[in-house]
VOGU-3710 file (C-alpha; in Angstrom, 3 decimals, decimal comma):
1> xxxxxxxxxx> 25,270/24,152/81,803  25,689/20,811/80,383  26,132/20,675/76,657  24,179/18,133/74,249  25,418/16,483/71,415  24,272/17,502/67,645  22,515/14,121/65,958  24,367/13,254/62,615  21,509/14,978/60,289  22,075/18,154/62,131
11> xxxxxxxxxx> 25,987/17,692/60,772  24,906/17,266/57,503  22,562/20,749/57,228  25,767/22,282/58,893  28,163/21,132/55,570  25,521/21,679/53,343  24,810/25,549/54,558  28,755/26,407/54,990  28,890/25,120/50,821  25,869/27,182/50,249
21> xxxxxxxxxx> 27,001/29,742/52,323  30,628/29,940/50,441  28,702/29,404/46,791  26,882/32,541/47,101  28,271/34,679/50,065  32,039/34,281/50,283  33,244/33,301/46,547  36,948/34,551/46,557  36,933/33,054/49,934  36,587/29,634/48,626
31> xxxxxxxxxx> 38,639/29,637/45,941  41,800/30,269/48,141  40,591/26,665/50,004  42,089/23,648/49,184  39,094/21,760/50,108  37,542/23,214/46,364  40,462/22,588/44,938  39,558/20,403/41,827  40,564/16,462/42,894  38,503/14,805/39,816
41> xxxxxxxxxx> 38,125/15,386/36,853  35,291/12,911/34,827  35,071/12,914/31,049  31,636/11,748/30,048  30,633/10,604/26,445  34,625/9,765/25,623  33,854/6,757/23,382  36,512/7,325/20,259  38,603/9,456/21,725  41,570/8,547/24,558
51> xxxxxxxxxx> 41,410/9,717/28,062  45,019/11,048/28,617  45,196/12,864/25,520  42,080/14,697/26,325  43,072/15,743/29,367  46,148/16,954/28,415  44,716/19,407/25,407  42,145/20,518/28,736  45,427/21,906/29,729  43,739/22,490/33,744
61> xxxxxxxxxx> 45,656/23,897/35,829  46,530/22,269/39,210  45,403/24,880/41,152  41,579/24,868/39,792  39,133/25,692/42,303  35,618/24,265/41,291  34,684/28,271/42,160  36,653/29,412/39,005  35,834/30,740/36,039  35,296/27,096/33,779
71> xxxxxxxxxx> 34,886/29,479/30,167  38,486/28,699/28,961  38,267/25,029/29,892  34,770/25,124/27,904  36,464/26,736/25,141  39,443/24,394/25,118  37,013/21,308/25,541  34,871/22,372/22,245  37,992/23,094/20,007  39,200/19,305/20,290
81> xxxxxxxxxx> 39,075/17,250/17,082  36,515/15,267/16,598  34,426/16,942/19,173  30,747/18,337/18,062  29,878/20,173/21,392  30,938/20,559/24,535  30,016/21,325/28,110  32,517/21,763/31,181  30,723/22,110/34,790  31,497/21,730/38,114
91> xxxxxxxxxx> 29,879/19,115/40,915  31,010/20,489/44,657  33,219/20,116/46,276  36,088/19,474/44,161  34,780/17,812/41,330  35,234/19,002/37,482  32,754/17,615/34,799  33,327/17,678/31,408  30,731/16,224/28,846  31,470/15,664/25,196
101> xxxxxxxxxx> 29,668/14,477/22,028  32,135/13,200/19,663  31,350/13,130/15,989  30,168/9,981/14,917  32,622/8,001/12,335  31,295/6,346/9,441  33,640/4,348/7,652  37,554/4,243/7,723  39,102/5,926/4,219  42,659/6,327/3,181
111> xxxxxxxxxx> 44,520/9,279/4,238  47,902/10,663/4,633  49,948/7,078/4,727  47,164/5,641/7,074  43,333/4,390/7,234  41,535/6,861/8,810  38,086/7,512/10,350  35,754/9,844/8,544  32,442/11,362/9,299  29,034/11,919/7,677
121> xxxxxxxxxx> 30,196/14,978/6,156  33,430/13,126/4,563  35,587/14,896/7,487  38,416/12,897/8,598  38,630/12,511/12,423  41,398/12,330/14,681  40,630/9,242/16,576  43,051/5,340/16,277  40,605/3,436/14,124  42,167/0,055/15,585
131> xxxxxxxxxx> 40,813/0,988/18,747  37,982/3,123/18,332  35,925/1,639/15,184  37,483/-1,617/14,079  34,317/-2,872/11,554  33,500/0,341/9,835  33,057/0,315/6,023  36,297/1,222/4,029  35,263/3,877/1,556  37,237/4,191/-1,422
141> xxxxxxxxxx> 38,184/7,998/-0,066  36,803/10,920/2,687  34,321/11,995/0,263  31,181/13,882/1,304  28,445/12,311/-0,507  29,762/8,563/0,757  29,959/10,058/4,358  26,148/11,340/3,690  24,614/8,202/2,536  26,967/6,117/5,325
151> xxxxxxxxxx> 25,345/8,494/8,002  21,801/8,202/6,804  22,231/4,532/6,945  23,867/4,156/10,149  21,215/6,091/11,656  17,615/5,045/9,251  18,769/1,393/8,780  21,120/-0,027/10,998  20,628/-3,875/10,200  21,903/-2,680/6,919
161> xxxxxxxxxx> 25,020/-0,703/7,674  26,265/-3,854/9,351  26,799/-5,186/6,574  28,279/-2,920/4,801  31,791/-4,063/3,981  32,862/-0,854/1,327  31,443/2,539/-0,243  32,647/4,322/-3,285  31,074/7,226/-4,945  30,406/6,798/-9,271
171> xxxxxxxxxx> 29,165/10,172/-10,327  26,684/11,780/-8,564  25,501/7,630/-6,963  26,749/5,892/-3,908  27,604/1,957/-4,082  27,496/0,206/-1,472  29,245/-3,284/-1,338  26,696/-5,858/0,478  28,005/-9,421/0,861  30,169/-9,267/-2,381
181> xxxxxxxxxx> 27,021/-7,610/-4,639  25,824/-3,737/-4,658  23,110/-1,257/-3,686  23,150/1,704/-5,174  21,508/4,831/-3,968  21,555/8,483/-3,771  23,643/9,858/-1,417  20,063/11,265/0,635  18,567/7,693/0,342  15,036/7,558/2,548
191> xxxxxxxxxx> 14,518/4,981/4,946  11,945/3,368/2,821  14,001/3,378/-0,304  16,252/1,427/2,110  14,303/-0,953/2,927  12,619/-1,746/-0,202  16,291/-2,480/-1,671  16,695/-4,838/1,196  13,553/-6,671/0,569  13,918/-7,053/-3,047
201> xxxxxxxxxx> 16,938/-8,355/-1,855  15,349/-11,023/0,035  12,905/-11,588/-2,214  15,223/-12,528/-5,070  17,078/-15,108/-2,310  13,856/-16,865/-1,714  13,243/-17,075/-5,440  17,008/-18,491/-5,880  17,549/-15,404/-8,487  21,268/-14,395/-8,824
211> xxxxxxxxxx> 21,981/-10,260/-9,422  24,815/-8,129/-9,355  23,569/-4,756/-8,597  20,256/-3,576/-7,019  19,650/-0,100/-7,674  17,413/1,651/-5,275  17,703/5,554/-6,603  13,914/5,560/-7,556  10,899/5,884/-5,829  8,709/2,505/-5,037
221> xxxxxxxx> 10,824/0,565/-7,128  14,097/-1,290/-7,469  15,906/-2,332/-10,404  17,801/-5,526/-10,397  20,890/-5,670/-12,839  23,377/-8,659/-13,413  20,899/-11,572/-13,246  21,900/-14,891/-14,801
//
């Protein structure tokens, strides 16, 4: 009886249901093949953080099957610095996904001999500010309420944290140092209170008004200190 050649789709549903078929029928099976053995390994959402490094604190073994148990990689993978959460999954057939959200820096602070990065909680984060956040405010130190107001205005009011050159903390305020004058708010500044500083701000430029300070701590208005 003369035999008759498979067509390439029918080669395709043959992989695909010998996968399937070791996924869910013959586990232990395919984690003894070297053809599951993991070959790649992609780190997604690295932005501040450097590649080999990671990897290295991943500590994966060689012999990873993408059929093994991933839980101590997870674990490993959500107890690196500067990491907020973590997922580690596989992609078949020898494939190893791991998918981080750093936490965000804020400004670069003083520290231990060296400028370092610091979050919106005034945490100080592992990562080279030279190469990961070169044009970050330089607060005066890794306090809490300067990494709060630095986050909210990051996130609410981004026009204005670019130009944020420096943030120090006086009292219970936050100053923020704007083209060599100040804003000053509170340290949970709204997004309105943030803009209404910035127009004022405006406002006083179009007028030809000099000022020193705008302060921006109370509701629908701003007061303007330091004119000539």
């Amino acid at each position: 009886m003369a035999l008759r050649r498979l067509k390439p789709g029918w080669y395709v549903l043959g992989a695909l249901g010998l996968v399937l078929a070791l996924r869910f029928g013959t586990t232990p099976l395919a984690r003894r093949m070297s053809f599951f053995r993991v070959r790649r390994v992609e780190l997604v959402g690295l932005r501040y953080g450097a590649p080999s490094p990671t990897l290295a604190a991943l500590r994966i073994p060689r012999s990873l099957s993408t059929f093994d148990d991933l839980s101590a990689i997870a674990r490993r993978a959500r107890a690196l610095p500067g990491v907020a959460r973590a997922e580690v999954s596989r992609r078949l057939p020898a494939t190893l996904r791991v998918e981080l959200e750093e936490r965000i820096p804020v400004a670069v602070a003083p520290g231990q001999g060296a400028m370092r990065l610091i979050d919106a909680r005034g945490r100080v984060l592992p990562f080279d500010p030279a190469r990961s956040a070169p044009d970050l405010p330089v607060a005066e130190s890794a306090d809490p309420l300067v990494g709060q107001l630095l986050g909210r205005v990051q996130t609410l009011d981004p026009a204005l944290f670019d130009r944020v050159s420096a943030a120090r903390r006086d009292e219970d305020d936050v100053v923020l140092e704007v083209n060599g004058r100040s804003f000053r708010f509170r340290p949970d500044a709204s997004q309105e209170e943030m803009q209404l500083v910035t127009a004022v701000e405006g406002q006083l430029a179009r007028e030809g008004r000099s000022w020193k300070e705008l302060d921006g701590r109370f509701a629908g208005q701003v007061i303007v200190r330091g004119r000539a």
